[in-house]
LUMVEX-945271 format. One record per residue (C-alpha): x, y, z; residue in one letter. Coordinates in steps of 0.001 Angstrom, whole numbers, plus 524288, in hexadecimal, padded with zeros to 5 digits. Example, Ala and Ser with C-alpha at 12.3 -4.5 7.8 and 13.67 -1.06 7.14 Angstrom:
// residues 2
{lumlo {8300C 7EE6C 81E78} 'A'}
{lumlo {83566 7FBDC 81BE4} 'S'}
***
This chain:
// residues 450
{lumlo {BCE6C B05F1 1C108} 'X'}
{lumlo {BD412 B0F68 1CBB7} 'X'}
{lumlo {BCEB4 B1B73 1CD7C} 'X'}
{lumlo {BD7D8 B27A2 1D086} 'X'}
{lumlo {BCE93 B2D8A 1DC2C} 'X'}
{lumlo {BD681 B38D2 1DE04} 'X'}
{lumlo {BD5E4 B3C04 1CEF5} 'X'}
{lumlo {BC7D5 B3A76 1CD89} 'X'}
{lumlo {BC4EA B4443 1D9C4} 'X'}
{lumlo {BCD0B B4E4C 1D4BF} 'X'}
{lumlo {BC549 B4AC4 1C5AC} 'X'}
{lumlo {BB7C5 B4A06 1CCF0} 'X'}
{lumlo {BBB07 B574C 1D350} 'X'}
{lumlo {BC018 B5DF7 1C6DD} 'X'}
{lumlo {BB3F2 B594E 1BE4C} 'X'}
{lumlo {BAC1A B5E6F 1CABA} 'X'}
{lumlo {BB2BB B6C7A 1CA9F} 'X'}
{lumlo {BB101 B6C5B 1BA76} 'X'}
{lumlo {BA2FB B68E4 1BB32} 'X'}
{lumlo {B9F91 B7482 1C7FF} 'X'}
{lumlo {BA8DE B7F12 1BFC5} 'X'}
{lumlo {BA002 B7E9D 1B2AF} 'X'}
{lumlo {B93C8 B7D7B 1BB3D} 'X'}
{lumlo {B924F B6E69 1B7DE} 'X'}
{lumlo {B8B0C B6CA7 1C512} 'X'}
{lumlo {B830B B5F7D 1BFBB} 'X'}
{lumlo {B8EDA B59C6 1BA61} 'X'}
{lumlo {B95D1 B5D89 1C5F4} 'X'}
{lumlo {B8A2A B56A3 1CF0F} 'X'}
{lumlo {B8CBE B49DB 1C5DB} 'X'}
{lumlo {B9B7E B4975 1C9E8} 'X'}
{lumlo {B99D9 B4CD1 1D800} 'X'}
{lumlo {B9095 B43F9 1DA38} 'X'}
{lumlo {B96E3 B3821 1D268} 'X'}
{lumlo {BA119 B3851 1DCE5} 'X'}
{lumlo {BA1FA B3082 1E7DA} 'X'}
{lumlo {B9D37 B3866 1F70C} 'X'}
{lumlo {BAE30 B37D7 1FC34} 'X'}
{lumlo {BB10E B3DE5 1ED47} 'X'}
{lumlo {BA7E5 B482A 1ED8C} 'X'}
{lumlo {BAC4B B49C4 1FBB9} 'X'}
{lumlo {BBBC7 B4BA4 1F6BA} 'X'}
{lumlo {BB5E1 B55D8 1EA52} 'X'}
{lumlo {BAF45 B5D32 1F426} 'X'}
{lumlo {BBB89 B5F46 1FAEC} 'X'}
{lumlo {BC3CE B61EB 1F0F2} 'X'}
{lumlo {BBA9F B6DC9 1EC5C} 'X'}
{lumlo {BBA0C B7C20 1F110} 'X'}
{lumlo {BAF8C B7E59 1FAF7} 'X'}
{lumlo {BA55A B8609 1F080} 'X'}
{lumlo {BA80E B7B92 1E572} 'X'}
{lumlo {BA422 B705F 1F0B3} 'X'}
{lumlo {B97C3 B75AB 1F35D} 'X'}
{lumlo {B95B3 B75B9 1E3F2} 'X'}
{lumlo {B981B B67DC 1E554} 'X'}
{lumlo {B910C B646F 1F1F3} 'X'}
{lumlo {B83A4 B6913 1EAF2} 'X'}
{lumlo {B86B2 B5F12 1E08C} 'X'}
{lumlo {B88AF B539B 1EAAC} 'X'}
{lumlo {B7CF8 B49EE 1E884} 'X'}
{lumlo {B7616 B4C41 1F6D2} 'X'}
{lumlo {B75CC B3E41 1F7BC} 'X'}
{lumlo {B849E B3F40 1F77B} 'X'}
{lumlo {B86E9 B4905 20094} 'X'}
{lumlo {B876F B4203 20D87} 'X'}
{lumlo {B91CD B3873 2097E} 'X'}
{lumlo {B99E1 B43AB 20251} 'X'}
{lumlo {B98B5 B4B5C 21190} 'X'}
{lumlo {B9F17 B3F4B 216EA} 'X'}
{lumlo {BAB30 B3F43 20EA7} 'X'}
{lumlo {BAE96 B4E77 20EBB} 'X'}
{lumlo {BB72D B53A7 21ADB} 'X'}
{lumlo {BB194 B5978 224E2} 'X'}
{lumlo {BB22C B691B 22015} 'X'}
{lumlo {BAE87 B666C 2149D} 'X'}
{lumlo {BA32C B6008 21876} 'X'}
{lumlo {B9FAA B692D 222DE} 'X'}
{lumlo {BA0D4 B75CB 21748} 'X'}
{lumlo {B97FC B6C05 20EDB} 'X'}
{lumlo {B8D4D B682D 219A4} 'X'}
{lumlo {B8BEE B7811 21C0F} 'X'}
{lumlo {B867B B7A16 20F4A} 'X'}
{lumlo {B7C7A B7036 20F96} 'X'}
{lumlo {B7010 B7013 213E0} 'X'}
{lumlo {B67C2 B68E2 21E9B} 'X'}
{lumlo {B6057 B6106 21672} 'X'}
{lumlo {B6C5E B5D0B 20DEB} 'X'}
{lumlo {B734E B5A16 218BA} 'X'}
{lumlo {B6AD9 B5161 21E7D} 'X'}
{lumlo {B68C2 B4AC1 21329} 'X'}
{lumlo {B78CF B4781 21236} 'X'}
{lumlo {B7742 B427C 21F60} 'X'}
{lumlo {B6CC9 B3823 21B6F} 'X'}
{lumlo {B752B B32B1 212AF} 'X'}
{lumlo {B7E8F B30AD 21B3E} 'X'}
{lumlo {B8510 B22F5 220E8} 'X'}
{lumlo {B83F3 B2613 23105} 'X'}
{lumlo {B92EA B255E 231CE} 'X'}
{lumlo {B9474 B2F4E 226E5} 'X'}
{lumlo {B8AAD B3960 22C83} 'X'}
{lumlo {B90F6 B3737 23BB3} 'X'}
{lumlo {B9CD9 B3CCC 2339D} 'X'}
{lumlo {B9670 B498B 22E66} 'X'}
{lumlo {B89EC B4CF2 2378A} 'X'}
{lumlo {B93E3 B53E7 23ED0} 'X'}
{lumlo {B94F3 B5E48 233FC} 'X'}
{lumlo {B8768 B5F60 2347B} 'X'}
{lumlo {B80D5 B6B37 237F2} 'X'}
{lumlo {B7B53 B689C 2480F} 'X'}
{lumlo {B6CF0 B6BE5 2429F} 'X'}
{lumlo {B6DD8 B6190 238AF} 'X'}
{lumlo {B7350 B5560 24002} 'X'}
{lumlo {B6759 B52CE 2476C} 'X'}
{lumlo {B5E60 B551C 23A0C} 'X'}
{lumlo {B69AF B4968 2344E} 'X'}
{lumlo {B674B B3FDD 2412F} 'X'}
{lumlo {B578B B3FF4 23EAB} 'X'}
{lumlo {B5866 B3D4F 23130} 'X'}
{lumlo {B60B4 B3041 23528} 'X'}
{lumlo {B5964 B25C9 239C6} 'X'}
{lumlo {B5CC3 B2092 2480B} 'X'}
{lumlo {B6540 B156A 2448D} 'X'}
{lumlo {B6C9E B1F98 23ADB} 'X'}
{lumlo {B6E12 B2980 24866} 'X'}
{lumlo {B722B B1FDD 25134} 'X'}
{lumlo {B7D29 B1B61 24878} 'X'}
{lumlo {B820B B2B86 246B7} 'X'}
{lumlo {B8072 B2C39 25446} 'X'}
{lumlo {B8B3B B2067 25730} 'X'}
{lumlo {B938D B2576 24E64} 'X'}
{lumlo {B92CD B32E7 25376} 'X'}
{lumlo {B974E B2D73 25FCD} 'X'}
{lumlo {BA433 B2C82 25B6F} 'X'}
{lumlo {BAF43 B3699 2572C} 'X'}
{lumlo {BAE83 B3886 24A70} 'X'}
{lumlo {BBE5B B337F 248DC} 'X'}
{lumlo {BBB5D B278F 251BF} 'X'}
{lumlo {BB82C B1A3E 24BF4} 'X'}
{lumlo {BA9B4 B1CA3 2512D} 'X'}
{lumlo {BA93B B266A 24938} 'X'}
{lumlo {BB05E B2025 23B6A} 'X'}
{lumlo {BA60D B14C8 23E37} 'X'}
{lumlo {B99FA B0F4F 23509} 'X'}
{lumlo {B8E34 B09DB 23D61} 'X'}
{lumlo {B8942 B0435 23142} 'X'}
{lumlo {B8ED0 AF569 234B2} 'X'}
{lumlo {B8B13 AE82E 23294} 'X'}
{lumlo {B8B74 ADFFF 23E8A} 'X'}
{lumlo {B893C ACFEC 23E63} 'X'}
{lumlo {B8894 AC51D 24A67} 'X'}
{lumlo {B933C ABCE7 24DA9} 'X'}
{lumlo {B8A62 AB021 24CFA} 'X'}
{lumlo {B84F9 AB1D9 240E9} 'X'}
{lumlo {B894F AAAB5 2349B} 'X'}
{lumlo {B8F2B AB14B 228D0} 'X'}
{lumlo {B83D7 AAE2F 2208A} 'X'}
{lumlo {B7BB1 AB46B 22999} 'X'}
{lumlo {B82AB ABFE4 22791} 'X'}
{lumlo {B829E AC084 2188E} 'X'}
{lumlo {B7413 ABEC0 218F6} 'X'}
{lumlo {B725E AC8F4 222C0} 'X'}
{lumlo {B7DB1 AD1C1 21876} 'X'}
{lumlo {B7438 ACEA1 20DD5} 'X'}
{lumlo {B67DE AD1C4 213EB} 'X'}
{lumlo {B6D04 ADEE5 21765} 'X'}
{lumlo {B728C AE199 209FB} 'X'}
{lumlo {B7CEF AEB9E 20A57} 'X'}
{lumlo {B88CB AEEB5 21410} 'X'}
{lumlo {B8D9E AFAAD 2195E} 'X'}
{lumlo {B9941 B0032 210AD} 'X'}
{lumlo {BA57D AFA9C 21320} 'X'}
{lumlo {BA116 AEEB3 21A04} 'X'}
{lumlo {BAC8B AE437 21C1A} 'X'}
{lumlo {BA8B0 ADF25 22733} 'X'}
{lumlo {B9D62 ADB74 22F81} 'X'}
{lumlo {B9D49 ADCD3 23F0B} 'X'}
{lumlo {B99DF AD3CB 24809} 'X'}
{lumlo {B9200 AD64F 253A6} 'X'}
{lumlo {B8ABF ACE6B 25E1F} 'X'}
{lumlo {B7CE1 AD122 2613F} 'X'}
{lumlo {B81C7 ADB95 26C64} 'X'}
{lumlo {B86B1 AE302 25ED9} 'X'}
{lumlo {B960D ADFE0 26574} 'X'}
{lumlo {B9F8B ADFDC 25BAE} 'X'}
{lumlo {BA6DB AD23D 25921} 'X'}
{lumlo {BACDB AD19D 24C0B} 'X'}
{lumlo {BAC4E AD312 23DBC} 'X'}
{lumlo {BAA62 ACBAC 232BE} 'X'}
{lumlo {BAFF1 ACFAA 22584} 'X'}
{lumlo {BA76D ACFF9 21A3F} 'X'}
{lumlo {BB0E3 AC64E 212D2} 'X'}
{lumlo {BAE63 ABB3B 21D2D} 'X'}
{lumlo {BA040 ABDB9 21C1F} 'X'}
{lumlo {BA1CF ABAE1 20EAE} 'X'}
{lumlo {BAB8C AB03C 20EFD} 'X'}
{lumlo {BAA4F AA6B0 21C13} 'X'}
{lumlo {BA15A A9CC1 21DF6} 'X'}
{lumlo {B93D0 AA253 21D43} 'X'}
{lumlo {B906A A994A 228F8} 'X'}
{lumlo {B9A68 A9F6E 23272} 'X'}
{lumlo {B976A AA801 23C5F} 'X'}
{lumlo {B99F5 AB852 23C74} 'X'}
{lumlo {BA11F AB46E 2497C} 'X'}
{lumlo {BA9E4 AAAAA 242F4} 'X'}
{lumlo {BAD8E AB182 237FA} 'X'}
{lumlo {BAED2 ABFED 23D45} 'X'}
{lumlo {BBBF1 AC6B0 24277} 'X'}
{lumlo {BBB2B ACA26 24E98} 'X'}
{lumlo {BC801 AD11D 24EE4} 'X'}
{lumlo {BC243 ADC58 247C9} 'X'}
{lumlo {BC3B5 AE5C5 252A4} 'X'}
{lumlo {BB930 AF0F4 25413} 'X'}
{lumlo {BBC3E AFF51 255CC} 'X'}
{lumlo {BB7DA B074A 260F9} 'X'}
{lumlo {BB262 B1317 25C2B} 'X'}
{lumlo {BB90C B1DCA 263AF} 'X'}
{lumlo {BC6D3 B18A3 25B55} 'X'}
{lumlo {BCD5B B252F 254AD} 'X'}
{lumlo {BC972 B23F4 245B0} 'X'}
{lumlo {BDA67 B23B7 24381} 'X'}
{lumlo {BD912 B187F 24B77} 'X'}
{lumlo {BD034 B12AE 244A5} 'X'}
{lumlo {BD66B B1387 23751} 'X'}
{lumlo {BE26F B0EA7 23D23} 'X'}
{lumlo {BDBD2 B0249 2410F} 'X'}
{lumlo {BD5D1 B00B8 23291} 'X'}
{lumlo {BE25D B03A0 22D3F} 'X'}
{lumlo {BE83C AF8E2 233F0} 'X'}
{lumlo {BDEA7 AF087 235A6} 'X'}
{lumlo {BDADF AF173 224B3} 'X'}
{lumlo {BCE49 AF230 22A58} 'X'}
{lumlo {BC243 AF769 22160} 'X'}
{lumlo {BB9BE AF676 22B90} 'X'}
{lumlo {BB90B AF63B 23C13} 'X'}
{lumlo {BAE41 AF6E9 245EE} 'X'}
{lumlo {BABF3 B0050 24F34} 'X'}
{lumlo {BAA9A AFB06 25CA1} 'X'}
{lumlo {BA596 B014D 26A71} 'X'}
{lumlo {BA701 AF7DB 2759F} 'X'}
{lumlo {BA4E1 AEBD9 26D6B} 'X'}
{lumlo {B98FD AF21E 26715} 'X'}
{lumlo {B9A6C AF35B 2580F} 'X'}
{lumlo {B9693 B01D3 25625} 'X'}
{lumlo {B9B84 B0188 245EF} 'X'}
{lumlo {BA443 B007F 23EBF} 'X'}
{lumlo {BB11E B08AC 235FC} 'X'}
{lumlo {BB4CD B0670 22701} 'X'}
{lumlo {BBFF3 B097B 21FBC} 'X'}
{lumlo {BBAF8 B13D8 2173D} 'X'}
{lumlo {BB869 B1C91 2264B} 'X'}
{lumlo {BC622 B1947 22909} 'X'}
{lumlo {BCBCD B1E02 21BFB} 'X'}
{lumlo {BC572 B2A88 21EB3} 'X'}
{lumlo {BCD40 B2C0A 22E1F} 'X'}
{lumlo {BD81A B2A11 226C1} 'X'}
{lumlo {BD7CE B3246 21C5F} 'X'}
{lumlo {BD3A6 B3C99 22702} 'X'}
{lumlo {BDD16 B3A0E 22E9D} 'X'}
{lumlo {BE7C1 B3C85 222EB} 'X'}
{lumlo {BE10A B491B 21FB9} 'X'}
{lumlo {BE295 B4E35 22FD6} 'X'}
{lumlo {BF1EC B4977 22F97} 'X'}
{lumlo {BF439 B5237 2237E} 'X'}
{lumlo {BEB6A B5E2A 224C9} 'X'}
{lumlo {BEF17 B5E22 234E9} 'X'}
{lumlo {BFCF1 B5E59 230F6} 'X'}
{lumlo {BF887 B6BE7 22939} 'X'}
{lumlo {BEE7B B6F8B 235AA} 'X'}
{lumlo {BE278 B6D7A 22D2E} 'X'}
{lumlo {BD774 B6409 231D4} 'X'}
{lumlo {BD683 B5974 22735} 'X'}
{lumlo {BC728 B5DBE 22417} 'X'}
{lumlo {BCDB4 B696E 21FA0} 'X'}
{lumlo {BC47E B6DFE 21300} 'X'}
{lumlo {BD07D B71B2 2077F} 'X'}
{lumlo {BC688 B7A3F 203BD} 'X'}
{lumlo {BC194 B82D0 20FCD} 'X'}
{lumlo {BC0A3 B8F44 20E46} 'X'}
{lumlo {BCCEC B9A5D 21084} 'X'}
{lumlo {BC910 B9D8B 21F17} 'X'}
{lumlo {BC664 B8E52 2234F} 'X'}
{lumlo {BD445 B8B1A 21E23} 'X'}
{lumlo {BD9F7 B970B 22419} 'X'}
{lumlo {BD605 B933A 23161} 'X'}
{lumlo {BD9BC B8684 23154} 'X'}
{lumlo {BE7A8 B88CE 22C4D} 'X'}
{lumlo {BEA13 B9583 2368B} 'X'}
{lumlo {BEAE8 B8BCB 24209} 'X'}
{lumlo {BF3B3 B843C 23D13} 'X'}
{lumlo {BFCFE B8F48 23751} 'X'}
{lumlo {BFC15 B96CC 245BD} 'X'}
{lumlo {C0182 B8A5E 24AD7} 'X'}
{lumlo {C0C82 B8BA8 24115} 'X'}
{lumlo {C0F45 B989B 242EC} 'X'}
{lumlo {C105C B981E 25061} 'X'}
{lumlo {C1A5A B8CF0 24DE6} 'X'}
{lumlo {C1FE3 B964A 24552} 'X'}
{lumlo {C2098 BA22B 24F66} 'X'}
{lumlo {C272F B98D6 2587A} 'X'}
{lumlo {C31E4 B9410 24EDF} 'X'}
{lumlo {C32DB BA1ED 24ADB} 'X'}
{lumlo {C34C0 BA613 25B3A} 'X'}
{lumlo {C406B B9D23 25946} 'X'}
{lumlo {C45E2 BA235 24F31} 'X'}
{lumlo {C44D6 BB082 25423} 'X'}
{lumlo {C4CBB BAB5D 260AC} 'X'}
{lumlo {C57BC BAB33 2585D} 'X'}
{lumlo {C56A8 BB60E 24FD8} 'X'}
{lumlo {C637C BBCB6 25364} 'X'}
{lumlo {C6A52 BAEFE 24EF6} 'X'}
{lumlo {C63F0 BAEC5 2419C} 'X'}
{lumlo {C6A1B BBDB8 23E34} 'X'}
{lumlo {C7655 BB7F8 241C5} 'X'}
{lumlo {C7717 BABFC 23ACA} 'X'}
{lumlo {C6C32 BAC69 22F6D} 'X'}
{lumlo {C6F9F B9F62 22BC9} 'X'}
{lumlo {C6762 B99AB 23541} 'X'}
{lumlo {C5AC9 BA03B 23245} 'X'}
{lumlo {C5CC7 B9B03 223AE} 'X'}
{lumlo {C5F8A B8CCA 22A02} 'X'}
{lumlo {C52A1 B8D23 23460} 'X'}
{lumlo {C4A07 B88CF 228DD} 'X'}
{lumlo {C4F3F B7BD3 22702} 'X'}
{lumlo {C4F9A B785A 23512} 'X'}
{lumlo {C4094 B7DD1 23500} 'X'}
{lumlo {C3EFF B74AA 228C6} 'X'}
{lumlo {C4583 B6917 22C43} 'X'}
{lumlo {C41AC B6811 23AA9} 'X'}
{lumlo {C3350 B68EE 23666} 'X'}
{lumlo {C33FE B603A 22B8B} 'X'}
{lumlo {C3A10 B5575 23498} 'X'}
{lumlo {C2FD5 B5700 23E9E} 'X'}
{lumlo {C264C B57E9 23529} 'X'}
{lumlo {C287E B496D 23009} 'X'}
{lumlo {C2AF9 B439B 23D27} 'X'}
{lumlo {C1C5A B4AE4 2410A} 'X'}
{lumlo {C14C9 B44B6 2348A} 'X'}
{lumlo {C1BF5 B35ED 23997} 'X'}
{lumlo {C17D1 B37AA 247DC} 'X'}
{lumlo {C09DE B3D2D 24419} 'X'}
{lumlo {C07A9 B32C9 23B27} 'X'}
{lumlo {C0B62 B2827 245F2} 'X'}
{lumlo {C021A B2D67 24E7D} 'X'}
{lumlo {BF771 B2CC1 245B5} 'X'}
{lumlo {BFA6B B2018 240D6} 'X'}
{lumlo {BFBD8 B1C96 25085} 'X'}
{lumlo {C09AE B175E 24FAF} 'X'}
{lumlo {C0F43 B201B 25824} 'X'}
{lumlo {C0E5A B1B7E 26703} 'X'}
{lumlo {C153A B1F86 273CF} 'X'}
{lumlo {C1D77 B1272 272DA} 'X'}
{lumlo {C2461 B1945 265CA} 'X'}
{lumlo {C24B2 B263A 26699} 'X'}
{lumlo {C3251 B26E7 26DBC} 'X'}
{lumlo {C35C3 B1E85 26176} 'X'}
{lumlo {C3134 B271C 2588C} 'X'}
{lumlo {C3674 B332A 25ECD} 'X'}
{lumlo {C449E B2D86 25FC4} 'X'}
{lumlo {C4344 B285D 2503C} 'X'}
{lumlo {C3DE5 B367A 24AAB} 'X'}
{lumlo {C4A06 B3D87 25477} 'X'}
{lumlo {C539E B32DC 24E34} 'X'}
{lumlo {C4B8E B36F8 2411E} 'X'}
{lumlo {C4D4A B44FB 242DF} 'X'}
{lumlo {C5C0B B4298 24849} 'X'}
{lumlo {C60C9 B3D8D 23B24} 'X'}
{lumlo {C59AF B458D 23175} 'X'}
{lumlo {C5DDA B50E7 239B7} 'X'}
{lumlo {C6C89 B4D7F 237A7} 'X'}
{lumlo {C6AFE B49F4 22A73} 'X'}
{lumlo {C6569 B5753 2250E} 'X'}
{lumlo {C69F1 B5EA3 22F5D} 'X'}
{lumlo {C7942 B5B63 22C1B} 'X'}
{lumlo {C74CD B5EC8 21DC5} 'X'}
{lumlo {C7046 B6BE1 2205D} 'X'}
{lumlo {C79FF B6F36 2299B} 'X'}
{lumlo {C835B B6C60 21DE7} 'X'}
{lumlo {C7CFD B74F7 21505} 'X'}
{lumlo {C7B50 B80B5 21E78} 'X'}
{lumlo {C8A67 B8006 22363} 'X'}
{lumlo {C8DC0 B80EF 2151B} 'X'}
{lumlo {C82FB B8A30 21163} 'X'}
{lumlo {C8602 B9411 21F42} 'X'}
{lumlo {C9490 B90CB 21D16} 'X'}
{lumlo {C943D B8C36 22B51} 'X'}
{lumlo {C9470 B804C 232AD} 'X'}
{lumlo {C8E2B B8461 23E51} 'X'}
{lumlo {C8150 B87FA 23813} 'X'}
{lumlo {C817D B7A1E 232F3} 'X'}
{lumlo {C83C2 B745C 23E8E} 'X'}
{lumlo {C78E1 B7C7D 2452D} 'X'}
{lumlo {C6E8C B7881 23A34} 'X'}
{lumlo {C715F B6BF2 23BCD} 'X'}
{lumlo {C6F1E B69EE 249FE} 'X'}
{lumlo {C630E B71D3 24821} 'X'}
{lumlo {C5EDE B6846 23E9C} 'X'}
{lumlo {C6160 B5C82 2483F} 'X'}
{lumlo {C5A32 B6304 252F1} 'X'}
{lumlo {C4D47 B65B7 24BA2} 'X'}
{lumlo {C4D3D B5ABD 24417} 'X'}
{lumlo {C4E50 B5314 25277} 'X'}
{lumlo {C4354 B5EA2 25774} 'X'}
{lumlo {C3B31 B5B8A 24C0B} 'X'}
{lumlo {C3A4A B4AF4 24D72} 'X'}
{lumlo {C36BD B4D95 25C37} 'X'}
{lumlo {C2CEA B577F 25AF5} 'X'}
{lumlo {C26A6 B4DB4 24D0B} 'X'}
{lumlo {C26E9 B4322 25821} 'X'}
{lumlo {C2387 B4AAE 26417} 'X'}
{lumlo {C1811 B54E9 25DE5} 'X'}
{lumlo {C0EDB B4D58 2591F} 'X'}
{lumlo {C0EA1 B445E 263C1} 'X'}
{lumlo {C0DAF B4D78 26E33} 'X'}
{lumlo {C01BB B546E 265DD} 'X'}
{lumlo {BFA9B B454D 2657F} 'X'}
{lumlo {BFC12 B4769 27500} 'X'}
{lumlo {BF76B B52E6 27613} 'X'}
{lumlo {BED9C B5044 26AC2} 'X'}
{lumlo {BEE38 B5737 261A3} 'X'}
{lumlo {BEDD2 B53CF 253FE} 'X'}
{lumlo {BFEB6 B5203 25146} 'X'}
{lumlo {BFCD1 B5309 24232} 'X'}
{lumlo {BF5BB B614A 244CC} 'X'}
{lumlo {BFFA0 B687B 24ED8} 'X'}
{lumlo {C0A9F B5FFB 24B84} 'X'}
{lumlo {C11B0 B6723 24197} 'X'}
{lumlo {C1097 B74B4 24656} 'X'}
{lumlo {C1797 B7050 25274} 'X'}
{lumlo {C2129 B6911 24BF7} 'X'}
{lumlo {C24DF B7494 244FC} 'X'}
{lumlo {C2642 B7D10 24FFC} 'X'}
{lumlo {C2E26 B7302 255AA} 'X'}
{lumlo {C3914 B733E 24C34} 'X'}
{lumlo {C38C5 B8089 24716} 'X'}
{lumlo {C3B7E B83B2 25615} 'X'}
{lumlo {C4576 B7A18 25746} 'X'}
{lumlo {C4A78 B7AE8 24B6E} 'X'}
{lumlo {C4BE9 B891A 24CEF} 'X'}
{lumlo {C51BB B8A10 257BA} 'X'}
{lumlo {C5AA6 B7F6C 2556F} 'X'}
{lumlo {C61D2 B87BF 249B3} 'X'}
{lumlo {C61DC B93E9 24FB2} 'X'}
{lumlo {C6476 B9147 25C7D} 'X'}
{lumlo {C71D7 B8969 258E7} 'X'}
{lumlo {C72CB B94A7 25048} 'X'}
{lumlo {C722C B9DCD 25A04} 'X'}
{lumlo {C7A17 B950D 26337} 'X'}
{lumlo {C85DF B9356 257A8} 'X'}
{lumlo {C85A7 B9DBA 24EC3} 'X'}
{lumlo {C7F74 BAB1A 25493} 'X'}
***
């Protein structure tokens, strides 16, 4: 039977709100804590900050570390401020060491050292590696919790020694194979352990081509190379040394992050962005991001006020300037979202850019003509003359032409100068062809008409 996830949230949440509102708080306990840690992660989101610390008090303490790890960062951090030493510490222990490397930096200062001593010394070294690394790196994505095998050793050998230990880490598809200097060689799927000759070697039956992954690799990097590799697993190499290893279920999460930046950025909000925060968090945020409009908007505006003595001559242009606004920004905006999306995806390279520029220009060349020559129509008829036709029309062209350079030429001068082309992108493309576009009507109006 499949199970509508998506339905059963939003039913798990609405029996939750039911059972708080008529002061159900044991029934309520029963539901929350029936839930998986990543679903009472997502209900904990989806609640108003007073109702979620209802909720928190009725996670099952035991519970609590592995909900932490699945909630976003603020949320997390507003959670982890309400708690107390003791509980926190207490989260912590039940921690895997790659889940608490992600959170022990939301920890209070005073309380990270109390978290190290309660760990024993294999448990420290193994935070320590992984703190090593940057968080979005692959050192950071990886699991030390590996099992490693000899390349001389026979297969049976290696079920024996599988059996003898009794259980694997989750998501264990493959083994790695090391030589006694702990150098990484290979891998050896868990299906040819199970299915070759028992009497073969690890070294005969292992893939070597199974490349490792040096741990300072970007974390979009690294979920490109799953993505095409179909991999569900990769080890994590530093100069030949295997330090641990990446699963799918990490990479799933870099990508879902990463969706979350390329739509909230496009807005100016950081994808940890709490729906719930309070009036003055949200306010803040959102004020940078509208400054940087408005100034776009002043400049537009400076523009327009150049021409002011053209637009009390012939009003007809002022009611025309906000479809060259509209449709200069709209064009830009699509050819922005392509050229974004290449970079992330890493198809766009200095060998193709000149291509790309001279296919958005031919792009923006053809569309212009098209609806330009359509309203130019309409507004000749509509003004009862053919020169403010004409005039809309070749504004049309030009910032339909501005707005395919600046979607080609903006975000890739931002990757330069890096900065983030998904966050400051679309404020300067709209200053871009509001300027041009602007100017454009009203300056062959002026030139024509006034």
């Amino acid at each position: 039977m499949t199970i509508d996830a998506p339905k059963n949230r939003k039913t798990g949440l609405e029996a939750l709100r039911g059972a708080i509102e008529q002061g159900s708080l044991r029934h309520g306990q029963r539901l929350i804590n029936s839930l998986h840690p990543a679903e009472i992660a997502s209900l904990l989101e989806s609640l108003p900050r007073a109702k979620r610390e209802i909720v928190w008090e009725l996670v099952d303490p035991e519970l609590e570390g592995d909900v932490l790890v699945e909630l976003n960062e603020e949320v997390r951090s507003g959670l982890i401020s309400g708690m107390d030493a003791e509980e926190l510490i207490a989260a912590a222990a039940g921690m895997e060491v790659d889940d608490l490397a992600d959170i022990i930096g939301d920890l209070p200062e005073t309380l990270n050292e109390r978290v190290l001593q309660s760990m024993d010394a294999q448990d420290r070294e193994r935070l320590s590696t992984i703190l090593k690394f940057e968080e979005d790196s692959a050192g950071g994505l990886m699991n030390l919790d590996t099992v490693t095998v000899r390349p001389d050793v026979t297969l049976e050998v290696v079920l024996r020694y599988l059996r003898m230990r009794g259980e694997l880490p989750d998501r264990t598809d493959r083994l790695f194979v090391v030589n006694r200097h702990d150098q990484y060689r290979g891998a050896l799927d868990i299906t040819r352990l199970l299915t070759e000759d028992p009497e073969m070697t690890v070294g005969e039956v292992m893939d070597a081509e199974v490349e490792g992954i040096d741990p300072d690799t970007p974390a979009r990097e690294v979920a490109k190379l799953f993505e095409d590799r179909d991999l569900l697993s990769a080890p994590v190499v530093r100069d030949g040394k295997l330090l641990g290893r990446i699963t799918v279920d990490d990479v799933v999460d870099v990508i879902r992050e990463e969706a979350d930046h390329s739509v909230m950025s496009m807005a100016g909000l950081g994808e940890e962005s709490d729906m719930f925060a309070n009036v003055l968090t949200s306010a803040r945020r959102r004020v940078v991001w509208l400054s940087a409009n408005l100034a776009a908007a002043f400049l537009a505006a400076n523009v327009v006020g150049l021409f002011e003595a053209t637009i009390e001559k012939v009003v007809a242009l002022a009611v025309l300037m906000p479809i060259v606004a509209s449709m200069g920004g709209t064009a830009g905006s699509q050819t922005l979202v392509l050229i974004i999306r290449g970079l992330a995806l890493g198809q766009i390279e200095h060998s193709n850019v000149r291509w790309l520029l001279a296919r958005e220009i031919s792009v923006g060349l053809l569309n212009g003509v098209a609806l330009a020559s359509l309203v130019g129509l309409a507004a000749g008829i509509w003004f009862h003359t053919w020169t403010i036709g004409l005039i809309i029309f070749a504004a049309l062209v030009i910032n339909l032409l501005a707005a395919a350079l600046a979607g080609v030429g903006v975000p890739l001068t931002l990757r330069r100068l890096g900065i983030d082309p998904a966050l400051a992108g679309g404020v300067i493309l709209t200053a871009v062809t509001d300027v041009i576009g602007f100017a454009s009507l009203l300056g062959l109006g002026a030139f024509f008409l006034a």
